[in-house]
N, C-alpha and C positions, 0 to 999 in steps of 0.2 A: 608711603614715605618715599621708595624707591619713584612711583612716577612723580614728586613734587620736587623730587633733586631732579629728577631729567628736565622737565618742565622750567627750573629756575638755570639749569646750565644753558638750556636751549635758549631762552628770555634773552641771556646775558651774552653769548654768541650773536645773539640776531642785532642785538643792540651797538654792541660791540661794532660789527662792521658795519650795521647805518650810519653809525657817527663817525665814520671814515671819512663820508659825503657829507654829512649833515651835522658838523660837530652842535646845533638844536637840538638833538636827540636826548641829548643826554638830560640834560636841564630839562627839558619836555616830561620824559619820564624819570627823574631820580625820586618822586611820593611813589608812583606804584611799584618803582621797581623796589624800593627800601622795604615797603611794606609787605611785595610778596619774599622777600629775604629775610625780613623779622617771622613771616609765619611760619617759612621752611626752617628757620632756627629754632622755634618754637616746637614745631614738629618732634624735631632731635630732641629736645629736652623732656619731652613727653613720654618720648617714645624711652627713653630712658629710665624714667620713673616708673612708668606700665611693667617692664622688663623688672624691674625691683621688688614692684607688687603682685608680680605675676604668680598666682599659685599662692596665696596666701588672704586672697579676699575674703573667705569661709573664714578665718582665723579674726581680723580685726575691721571691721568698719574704717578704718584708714586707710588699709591695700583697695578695701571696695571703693572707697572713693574715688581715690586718686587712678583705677580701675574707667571706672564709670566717666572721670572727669576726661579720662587720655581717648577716651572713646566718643565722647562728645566731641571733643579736638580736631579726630581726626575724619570724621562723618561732617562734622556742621563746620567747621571755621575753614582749616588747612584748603578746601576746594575752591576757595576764594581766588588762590593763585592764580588760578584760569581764568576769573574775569579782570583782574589786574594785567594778568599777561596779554590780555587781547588790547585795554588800554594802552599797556605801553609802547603796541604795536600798529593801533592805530596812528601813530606819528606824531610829529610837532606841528603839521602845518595846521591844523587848527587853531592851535596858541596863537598862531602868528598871520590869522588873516586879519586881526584888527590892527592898526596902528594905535601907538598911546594916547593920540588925542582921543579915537574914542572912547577908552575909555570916561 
């Protein structure tokens, strides 16, 4: 959890001052940057729940789940952040070597 808030303050810094130069940026990446923001929120709320069920999985198949689910979370999706942050980072000029005609 800890390295996915660093990872999204770090995103947001870097972003932050390209669009100093390239107010493109932002527009360019506002899909990955939203979505590594929805994961790291997603995170917190997990991470909250686990904290809940923590120490009570033996007792009900509900704690195990929600257990198991916080644990799938944060092994398989949450890592995602890192290939979104390198898209956001690869820049706008891509978007922007076509002109609208060709589209």
């Amino acid at each position: 959890m800890n390295d996915a808030v660093t990872t999204l303050d770090e995103l947001t810094a870097w972003l932050l001052d390209r669009a100093k130069s390239n107010p493109n940026e932002i527009g360019a990446a506002s899909v990955e940057y939203l979505q590594a923001f929805g994961y790291v929120a997603y995170a917190y709320m997990w991470a909250l729940m686990a904290k809940a069920a923590f120490g009570k999985e033996a007792q009900d198949d509900f704690y195990a789940s929600k257990m198991g689910t916080a644990r799938f979370y944060f092994a398989r999706l949450l890592p995602r952040i890192h290939s979104l942050s390198a898209s956001v980072k690869a820049g706008s000029e891509s978007l922007f070597l076509l002109d609208a005609a060709q589209f």
